[in-house]
PyMOL Python script that loads the backbone (N, CA, C, O; Angstrom):
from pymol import cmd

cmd.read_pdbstr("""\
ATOM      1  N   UNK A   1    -150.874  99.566  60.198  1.00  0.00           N
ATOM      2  CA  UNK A   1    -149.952 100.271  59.374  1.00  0.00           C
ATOM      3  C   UNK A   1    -150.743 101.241  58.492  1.00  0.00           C
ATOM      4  O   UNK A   1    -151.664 100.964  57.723  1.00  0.00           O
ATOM      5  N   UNK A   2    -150.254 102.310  58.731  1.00  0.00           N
ATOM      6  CA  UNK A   2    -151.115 103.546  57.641  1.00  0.00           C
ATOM      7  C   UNK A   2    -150.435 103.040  56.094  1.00  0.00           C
ATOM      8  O   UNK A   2    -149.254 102.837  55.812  1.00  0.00           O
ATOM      9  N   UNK A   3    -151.404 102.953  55.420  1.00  0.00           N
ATOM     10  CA  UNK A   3    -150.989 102.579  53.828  1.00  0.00           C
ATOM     11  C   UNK A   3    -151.026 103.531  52.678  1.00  0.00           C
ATOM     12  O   UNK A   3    -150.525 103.430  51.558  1.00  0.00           O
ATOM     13  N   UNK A   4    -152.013 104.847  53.431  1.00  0.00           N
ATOM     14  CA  UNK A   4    -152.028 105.413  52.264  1.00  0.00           C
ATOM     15  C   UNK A   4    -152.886 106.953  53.507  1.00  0.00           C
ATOM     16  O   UNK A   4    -153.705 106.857  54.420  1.00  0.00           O
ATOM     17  N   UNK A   5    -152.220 108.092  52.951  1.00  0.00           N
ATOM     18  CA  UNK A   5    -152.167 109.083  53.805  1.00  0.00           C
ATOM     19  C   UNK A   5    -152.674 110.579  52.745  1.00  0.00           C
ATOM     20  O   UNK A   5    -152.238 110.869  51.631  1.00  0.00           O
ATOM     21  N   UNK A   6    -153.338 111.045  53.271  1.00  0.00           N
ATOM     22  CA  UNK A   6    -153.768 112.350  52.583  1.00  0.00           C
ATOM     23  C   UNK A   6    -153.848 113.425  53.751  1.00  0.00           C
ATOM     24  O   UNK A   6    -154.684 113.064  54.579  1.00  0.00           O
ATOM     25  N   UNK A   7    -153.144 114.830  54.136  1.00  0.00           N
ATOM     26  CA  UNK A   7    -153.515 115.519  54.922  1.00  0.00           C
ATOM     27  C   UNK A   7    -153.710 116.967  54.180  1.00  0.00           C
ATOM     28  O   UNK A   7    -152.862 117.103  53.298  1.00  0.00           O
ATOM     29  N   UNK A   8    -154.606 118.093  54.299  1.00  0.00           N
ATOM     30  CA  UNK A   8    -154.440 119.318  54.037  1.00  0.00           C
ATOM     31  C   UNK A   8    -155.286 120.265  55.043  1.00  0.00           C
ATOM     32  O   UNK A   8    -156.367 119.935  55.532  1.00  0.00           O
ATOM     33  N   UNK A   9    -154.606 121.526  55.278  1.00  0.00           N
ATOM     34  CA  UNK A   9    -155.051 122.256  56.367  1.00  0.00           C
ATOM     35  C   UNK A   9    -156.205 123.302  55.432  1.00  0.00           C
ATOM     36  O   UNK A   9    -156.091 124.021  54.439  1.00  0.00           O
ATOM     37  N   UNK A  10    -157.476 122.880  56.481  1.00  0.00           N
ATOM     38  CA  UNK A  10    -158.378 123.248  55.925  1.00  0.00           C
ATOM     39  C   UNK A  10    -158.689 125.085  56.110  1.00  0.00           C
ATOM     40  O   UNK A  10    -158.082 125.547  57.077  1.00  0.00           O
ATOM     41  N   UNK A  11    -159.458 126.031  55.386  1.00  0.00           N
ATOM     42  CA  UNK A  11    -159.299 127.534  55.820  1.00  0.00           C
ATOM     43  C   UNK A  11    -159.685 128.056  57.583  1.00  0.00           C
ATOM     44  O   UNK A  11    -159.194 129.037  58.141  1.00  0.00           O
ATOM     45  N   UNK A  12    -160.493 127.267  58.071  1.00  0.00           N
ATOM     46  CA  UNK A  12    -160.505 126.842  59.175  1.00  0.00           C
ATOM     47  C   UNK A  12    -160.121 126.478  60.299  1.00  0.00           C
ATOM     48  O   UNK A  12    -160.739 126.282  61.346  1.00  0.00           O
ATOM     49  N   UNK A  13    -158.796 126.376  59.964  1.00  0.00           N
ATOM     50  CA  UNK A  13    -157.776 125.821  61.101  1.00  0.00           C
ATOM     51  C   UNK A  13    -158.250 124.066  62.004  1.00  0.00           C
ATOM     52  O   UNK A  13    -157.945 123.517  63.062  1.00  0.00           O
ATOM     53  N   UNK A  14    -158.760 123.882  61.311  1.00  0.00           N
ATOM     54  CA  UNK A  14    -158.909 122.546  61.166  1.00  0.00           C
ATOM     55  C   UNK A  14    -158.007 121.643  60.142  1.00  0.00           C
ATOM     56  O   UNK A  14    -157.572 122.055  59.067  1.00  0.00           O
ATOM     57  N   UNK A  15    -157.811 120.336  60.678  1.00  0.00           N
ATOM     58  CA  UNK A  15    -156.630 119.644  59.229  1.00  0.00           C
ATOM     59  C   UNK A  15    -157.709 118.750  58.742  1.00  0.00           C
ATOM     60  O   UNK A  15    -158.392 118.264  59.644  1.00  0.00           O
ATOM     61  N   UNK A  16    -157.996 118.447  57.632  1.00  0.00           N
ATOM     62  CA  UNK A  16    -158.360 117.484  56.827  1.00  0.00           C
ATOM     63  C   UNK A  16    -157.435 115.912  56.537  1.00  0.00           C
ATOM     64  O   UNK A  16    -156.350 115.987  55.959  1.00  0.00           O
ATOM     65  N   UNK A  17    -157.850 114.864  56.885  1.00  0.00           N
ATOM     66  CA  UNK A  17    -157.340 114.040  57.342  1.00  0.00           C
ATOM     67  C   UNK A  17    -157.317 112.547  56.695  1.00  0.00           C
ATOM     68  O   UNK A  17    -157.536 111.675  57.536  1.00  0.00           O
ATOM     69  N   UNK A  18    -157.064 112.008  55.181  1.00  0.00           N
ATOM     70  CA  UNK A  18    -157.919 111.400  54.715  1.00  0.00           C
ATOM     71  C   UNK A  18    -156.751 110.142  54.566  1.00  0.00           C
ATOM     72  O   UNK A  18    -155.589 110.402  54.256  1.00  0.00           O
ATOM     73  N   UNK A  19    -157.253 108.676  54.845  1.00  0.00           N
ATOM     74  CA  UNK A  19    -156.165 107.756  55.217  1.00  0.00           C
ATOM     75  C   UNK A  19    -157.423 106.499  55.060  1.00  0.00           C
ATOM     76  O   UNK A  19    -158.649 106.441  54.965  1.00  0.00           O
ATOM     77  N   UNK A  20    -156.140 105.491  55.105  1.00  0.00           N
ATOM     78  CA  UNK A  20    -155.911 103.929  55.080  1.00  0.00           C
ATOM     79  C   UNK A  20    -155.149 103.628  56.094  1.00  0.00           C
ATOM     80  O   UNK A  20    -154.014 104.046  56.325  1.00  0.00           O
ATOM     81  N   UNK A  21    -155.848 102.826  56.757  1.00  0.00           N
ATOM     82  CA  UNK A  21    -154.894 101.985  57.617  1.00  0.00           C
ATOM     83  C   UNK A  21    -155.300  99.831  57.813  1.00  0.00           C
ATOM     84  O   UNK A  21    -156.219  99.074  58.126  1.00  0.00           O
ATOM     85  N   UNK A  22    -154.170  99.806  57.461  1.00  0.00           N
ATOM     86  CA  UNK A  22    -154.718  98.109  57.628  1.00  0.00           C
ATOM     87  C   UNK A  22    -153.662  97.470  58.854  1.00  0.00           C
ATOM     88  O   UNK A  22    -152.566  97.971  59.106  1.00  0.00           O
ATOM     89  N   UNK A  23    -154.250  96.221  59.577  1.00  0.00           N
ATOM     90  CA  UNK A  23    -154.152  95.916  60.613  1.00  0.00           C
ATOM     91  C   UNK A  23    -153.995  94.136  60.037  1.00  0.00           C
ATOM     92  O   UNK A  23    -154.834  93.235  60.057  1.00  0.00           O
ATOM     93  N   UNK A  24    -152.328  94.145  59.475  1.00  0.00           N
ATOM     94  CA  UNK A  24    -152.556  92.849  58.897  1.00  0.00           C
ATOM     95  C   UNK A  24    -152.294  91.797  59.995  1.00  0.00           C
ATOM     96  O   UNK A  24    -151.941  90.730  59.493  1.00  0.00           O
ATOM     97  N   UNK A  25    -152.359  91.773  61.337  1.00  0.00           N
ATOM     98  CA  UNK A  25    -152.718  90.617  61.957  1.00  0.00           C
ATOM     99  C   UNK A  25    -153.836  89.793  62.064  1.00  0.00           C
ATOM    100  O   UNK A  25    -153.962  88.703  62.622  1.00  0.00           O
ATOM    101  N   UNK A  26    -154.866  90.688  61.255  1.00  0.00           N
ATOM    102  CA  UNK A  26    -156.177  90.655  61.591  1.00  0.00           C
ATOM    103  C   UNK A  26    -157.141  90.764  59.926  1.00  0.00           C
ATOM    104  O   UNK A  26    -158.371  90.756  59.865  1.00  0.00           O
ATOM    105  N   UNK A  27    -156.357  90.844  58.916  1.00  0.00           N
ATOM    106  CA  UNK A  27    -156.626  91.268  57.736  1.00  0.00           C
ATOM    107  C   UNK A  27    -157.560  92.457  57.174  1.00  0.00           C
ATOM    108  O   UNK A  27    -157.918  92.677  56.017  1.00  0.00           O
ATOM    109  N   UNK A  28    -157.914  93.345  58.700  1.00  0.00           N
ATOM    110  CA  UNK A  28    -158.556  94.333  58.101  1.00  0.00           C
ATOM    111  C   UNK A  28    -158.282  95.742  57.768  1.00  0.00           C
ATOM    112  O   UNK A  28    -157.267  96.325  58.148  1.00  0.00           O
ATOM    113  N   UNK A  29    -159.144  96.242  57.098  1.00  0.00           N
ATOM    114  CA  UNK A  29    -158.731  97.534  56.255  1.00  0.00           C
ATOM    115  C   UNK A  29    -159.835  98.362  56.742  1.00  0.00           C
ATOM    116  O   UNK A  29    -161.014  98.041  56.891  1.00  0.00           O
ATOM    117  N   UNK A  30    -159.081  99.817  57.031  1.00  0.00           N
ATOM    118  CA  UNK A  30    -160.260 100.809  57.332  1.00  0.00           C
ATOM    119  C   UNK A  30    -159.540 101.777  56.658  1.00  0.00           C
ATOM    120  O   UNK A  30    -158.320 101.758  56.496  1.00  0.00           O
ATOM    121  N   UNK A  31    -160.622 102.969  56.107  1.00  0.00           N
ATOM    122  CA  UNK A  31    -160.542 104.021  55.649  1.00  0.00           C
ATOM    123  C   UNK A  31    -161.433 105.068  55.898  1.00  0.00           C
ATOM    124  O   UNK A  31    -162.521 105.028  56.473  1.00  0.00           O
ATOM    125  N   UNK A  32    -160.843 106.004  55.400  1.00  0.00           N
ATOM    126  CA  UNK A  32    -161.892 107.131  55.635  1.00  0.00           C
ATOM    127  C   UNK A  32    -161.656 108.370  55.621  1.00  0.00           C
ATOM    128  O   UNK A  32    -160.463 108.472  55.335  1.00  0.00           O
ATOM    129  N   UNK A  33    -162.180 109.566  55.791  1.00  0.00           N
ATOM    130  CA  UNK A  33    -161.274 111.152  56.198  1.00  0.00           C
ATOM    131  C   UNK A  33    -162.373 111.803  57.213  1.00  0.00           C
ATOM    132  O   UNK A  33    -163.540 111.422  57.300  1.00  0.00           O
ATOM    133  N   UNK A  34    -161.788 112.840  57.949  1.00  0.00           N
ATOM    134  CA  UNK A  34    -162.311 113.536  59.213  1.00  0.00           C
ATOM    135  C   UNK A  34    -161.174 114.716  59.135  1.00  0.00           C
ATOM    136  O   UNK A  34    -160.004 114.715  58.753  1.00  0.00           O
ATOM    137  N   UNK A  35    -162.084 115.772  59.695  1.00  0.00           N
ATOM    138  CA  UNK A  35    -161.652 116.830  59.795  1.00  0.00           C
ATOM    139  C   UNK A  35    -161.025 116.932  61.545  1.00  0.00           C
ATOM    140  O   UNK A  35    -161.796 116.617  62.452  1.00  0.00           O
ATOM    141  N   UNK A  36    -159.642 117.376  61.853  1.00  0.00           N
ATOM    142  CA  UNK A  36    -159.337 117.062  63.525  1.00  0.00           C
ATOM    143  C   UNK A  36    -158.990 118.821  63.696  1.00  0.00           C
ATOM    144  O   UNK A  36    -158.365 119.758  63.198  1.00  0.00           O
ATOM    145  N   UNK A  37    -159.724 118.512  64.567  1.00  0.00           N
ATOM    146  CA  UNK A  37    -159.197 120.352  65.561  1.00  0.00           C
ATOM    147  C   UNK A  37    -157.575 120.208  66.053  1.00  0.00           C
ATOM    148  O   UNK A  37    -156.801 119.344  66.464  1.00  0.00           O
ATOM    149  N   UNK A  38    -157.600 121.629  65.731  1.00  0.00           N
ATOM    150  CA  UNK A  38    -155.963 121.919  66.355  1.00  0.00           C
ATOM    151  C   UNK A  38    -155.368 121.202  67.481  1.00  0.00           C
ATOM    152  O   UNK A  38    -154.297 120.677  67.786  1.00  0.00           O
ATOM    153  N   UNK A  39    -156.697 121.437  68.033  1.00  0.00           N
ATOM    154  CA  UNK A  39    -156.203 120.235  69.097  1.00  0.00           C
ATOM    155  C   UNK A  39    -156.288 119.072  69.374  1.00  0.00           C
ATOM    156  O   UNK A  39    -155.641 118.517  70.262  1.00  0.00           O
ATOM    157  N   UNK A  40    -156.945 118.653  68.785  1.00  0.00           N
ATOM    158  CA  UNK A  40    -156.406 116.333  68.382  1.00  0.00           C
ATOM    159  C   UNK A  40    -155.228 116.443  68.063  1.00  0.00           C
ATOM    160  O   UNK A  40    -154.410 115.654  68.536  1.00  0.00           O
ATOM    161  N   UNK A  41    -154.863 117.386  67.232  1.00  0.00           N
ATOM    162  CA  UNK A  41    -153.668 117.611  66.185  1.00  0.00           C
ATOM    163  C   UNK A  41    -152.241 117.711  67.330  1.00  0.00           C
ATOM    164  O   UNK A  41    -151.188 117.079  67.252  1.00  0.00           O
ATOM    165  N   UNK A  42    -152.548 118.463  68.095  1.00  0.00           N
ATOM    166  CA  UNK A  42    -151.643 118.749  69.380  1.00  0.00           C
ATOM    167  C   UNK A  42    -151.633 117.697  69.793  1.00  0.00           C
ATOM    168  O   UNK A  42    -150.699 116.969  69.458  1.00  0.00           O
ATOM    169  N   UNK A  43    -152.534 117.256  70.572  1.00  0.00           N
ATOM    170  CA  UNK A  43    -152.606 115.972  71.543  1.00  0.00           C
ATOM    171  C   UNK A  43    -152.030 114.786  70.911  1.00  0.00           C
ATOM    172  O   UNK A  43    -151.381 114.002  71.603  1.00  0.00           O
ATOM    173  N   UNK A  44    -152.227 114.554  69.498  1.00  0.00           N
ATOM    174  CA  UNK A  44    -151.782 113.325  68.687  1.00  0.00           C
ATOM    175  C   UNK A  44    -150.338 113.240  68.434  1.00  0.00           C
ATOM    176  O   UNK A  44    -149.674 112.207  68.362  1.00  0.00           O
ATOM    177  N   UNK A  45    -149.903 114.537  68.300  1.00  0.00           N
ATOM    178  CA  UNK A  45    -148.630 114.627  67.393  1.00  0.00           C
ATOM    179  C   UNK A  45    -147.389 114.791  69.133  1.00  0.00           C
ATOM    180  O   UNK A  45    -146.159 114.814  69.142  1.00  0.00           O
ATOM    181  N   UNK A  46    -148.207 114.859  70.164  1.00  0.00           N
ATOM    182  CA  UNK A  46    -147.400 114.485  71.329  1.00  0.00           C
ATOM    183  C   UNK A  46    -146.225 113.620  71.010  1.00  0.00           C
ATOM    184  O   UNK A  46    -145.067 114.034  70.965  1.00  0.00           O
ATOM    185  N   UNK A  47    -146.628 112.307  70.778  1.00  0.00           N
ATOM    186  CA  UNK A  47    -145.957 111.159  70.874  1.00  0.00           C
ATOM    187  C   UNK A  47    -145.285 110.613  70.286  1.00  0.00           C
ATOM    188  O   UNK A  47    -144.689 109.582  70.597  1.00  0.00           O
ATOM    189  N   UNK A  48    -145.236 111.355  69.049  1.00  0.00           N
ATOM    190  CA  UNK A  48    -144.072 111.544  67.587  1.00  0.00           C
ATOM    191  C   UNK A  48    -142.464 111.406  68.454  1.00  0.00           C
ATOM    192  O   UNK A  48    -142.099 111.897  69.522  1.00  0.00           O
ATOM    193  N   UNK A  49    -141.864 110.660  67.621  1.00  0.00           N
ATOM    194  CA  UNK A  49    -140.686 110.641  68.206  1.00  0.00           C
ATOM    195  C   UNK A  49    -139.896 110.231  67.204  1.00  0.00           C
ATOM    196  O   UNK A  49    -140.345 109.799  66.142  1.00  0.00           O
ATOM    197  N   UNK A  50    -138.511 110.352  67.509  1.00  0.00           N
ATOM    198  CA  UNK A  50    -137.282 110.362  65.785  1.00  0.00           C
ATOM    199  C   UNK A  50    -137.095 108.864  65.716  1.00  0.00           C
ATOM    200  O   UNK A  50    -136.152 108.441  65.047  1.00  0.00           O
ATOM    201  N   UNK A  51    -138.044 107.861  66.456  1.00  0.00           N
ATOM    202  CA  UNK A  51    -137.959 106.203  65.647  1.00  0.00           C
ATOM    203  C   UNK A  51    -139.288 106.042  64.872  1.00  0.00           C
ATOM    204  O   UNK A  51    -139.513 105.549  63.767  1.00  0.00           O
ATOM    205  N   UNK A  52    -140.092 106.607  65.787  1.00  0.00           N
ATOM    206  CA  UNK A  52    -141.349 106.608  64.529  1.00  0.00           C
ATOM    207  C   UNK A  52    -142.151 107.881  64.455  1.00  0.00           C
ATOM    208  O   UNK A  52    -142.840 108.452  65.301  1.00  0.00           O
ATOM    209  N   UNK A  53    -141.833 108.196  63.053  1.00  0.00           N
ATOM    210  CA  UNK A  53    -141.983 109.567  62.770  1.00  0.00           C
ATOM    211  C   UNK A  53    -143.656 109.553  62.491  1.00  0.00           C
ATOM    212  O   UNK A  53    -144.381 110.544  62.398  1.00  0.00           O
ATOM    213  N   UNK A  54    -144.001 108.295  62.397  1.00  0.00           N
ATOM    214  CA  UNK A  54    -145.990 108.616  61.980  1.00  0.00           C
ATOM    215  C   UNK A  54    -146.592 108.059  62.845  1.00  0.00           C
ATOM    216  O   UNK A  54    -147.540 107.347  62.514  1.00  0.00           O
ATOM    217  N   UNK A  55    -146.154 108.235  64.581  1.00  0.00           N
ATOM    218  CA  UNK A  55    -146.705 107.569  65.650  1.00  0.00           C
ATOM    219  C   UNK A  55    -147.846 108.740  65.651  1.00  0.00           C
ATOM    220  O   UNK A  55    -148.985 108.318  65.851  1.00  0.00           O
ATOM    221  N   UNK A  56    -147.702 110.205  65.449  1.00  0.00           N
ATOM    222  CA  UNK A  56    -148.838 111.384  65.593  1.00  0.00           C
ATOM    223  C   UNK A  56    -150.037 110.988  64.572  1.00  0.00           C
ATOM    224  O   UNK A  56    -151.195 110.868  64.974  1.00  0.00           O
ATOM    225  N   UNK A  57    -149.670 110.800  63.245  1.00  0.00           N
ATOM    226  CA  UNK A  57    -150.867 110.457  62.612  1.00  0.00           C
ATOM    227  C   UNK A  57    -151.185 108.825  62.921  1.00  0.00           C
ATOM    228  O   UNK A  57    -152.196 108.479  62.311  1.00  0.00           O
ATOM    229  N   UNK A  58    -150.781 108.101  63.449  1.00  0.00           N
ATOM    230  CA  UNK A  58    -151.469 106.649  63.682  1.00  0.00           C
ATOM    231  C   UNK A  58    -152.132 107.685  65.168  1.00  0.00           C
ATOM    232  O   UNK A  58    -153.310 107.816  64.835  1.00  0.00           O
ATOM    233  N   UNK A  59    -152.011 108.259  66.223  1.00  0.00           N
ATOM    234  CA  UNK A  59    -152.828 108.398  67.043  1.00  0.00           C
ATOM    235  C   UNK A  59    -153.668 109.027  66.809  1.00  0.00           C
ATOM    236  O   UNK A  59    -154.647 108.943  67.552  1.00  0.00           O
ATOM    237  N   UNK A  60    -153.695 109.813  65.849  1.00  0.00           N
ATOM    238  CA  UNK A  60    -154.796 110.907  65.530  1.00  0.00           C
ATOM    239  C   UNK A  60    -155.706 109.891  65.159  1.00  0.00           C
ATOM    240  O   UNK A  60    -156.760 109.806  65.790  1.00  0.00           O
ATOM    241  N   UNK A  61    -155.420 108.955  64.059  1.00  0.00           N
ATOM    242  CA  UNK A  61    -156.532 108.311  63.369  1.00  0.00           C
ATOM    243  C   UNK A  61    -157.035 107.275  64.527  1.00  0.00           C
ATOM    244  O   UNK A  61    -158.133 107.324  65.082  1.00  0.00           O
ATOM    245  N   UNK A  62    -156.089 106.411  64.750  1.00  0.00           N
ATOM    246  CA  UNK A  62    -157.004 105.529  65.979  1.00  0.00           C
ATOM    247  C   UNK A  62    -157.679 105.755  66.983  1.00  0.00           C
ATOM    248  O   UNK A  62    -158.428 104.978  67.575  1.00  0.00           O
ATOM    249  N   UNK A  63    -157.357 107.205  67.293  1.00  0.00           N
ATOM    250  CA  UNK A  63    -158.166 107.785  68.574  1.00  0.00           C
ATOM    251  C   UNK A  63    -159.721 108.229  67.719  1.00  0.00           C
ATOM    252  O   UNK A  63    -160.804 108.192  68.303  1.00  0.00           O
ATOM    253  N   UNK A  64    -159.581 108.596  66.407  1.00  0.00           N
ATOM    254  CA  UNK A  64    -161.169 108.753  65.911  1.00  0.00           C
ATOM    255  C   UNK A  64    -161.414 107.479  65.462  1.00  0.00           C
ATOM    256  O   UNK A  64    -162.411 107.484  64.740  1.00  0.00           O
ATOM    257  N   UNK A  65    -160.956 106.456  65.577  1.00  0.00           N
ATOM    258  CA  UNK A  65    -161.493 105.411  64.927  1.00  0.00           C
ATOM    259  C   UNK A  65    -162.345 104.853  66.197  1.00  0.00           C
ATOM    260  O   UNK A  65    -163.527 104.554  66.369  1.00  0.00           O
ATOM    261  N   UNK A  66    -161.023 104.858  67.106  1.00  0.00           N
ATOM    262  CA  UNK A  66    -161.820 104.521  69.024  1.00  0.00           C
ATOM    263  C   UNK A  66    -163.579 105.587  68.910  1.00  0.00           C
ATOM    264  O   UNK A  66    -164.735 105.163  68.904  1.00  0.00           O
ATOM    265  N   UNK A  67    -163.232 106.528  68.862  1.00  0.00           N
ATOM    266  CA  UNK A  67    -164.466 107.282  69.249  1.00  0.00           C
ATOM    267  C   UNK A  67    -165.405 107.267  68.283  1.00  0.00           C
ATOM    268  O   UNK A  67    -166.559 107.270  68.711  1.00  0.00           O
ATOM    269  N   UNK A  68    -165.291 107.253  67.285  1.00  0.00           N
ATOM    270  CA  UNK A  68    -166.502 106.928  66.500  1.00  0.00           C
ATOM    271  C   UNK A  68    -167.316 105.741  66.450  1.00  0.00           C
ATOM    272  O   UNK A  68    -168.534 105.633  66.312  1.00  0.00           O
ATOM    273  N   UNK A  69    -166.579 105.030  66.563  1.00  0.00           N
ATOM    274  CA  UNK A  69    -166.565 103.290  66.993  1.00  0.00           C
ATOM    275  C   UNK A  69    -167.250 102.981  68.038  1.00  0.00           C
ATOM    276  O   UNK A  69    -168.268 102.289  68.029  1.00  0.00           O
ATOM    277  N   UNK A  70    -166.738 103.468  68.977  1.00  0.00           N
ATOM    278  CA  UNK A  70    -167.752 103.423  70.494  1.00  0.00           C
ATOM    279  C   UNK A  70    -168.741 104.608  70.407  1.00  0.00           C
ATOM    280  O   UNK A  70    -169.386 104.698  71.451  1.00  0.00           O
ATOM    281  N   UNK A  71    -168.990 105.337  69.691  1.00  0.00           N
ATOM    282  CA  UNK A  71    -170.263 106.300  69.765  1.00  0.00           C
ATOM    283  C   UNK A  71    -171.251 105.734  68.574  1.00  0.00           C
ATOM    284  O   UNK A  71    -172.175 106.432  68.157  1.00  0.00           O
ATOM    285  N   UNK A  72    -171.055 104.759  68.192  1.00  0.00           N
ATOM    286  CA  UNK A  72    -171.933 104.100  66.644  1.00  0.00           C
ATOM    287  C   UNK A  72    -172.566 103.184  67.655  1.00  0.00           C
ATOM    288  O   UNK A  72    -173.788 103.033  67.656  1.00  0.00           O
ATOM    289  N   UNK A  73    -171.691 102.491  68.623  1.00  0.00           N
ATOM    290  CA  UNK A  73    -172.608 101.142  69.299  1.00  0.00           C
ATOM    291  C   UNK A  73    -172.968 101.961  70.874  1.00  0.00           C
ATOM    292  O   UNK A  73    -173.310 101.345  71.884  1.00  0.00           O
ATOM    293  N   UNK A  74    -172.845 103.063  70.811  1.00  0.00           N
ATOM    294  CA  UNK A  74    -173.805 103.622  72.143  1.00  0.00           C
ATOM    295  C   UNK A  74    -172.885 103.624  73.317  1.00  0.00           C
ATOM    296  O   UNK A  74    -173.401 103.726  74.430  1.00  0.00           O
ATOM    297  N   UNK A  75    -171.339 103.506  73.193  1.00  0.00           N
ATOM    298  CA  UNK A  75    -171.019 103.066  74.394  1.00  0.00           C
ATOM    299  C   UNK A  75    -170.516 104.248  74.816  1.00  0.00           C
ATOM    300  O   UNK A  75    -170.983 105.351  74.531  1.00  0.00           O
ATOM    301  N   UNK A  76    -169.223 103.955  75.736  1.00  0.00           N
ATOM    302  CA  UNK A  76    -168.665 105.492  76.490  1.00  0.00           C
ATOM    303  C   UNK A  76    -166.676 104.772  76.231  1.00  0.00           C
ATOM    304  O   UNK A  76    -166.020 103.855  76.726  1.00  0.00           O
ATOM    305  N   UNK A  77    -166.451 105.748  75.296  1.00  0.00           N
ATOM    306  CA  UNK A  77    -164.678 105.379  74.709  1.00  0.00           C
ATOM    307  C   UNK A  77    -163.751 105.020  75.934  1.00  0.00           C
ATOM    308  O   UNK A  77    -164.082 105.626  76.953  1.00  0.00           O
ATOM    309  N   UNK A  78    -162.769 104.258  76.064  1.00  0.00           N
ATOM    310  CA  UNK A  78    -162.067 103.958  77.359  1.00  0.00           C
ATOM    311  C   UNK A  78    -160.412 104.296  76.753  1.00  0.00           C
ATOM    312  O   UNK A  78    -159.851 103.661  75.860  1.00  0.00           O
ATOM    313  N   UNK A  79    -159.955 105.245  77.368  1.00  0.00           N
ATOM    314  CA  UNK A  79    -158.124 105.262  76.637  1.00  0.00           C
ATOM    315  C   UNK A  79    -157.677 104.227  77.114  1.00  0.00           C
ATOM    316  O   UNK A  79    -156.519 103.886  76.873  1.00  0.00           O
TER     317      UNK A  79
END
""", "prot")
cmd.dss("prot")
cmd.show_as("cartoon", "prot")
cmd.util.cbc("prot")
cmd.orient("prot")
C-alpha cells in the first residue's frame, strides 16, 4: 500500500517520484525517491484503471524497486 506519495515534473521531462510504500503482510516499509523517464511513466500508468486509480504509481514504484533490487545483488530482473 503506497502510504505516503510525493510527485513533481522535473525541468527535464523527467517526473520526480518520492514515496512510501508498506507491505503489511510482511511488516515492511520501503521508501525512497527516483527520477522515472517519460517512459516508465507511460509504461506504468498503462494499467491504471477506474477501480484502482494508483495501480500506475504502485507499478512505477515496484518496477524500480524490482530493478534496483536485483541490480544491488548482481542479478538479471525477471517481470
Amino acid at each position: 500500500m503506497i502510504t505516503s506519495l510525493d510527485v513533481k515534473q522535473n525541468e527535464n521531462g523527467t517526473t520526480h517520484v518520492k514515496y512510501t510504500v508498506s507491505f503489511t503482510g510482511t511488516n515492511h516499509l520501503c521508501y525512497g525517491d527516483f527520477d522515472a523517464t517519460s517512459d516508465e511513466a507511460a509504461t506504468a500508468f498503462k494499467g491504471m484503471t477506474s477501480t484502482d486509480m494508483w495501480a500506475g504509481f504502485k507499478e512505477l514504484i515496484l518496477t524500480r524497486l524490482r530493478d534496483e533490487t536485483t541490480n544491488a545483488l548482481g542479478g538479471v530482473a525477471s517481470a
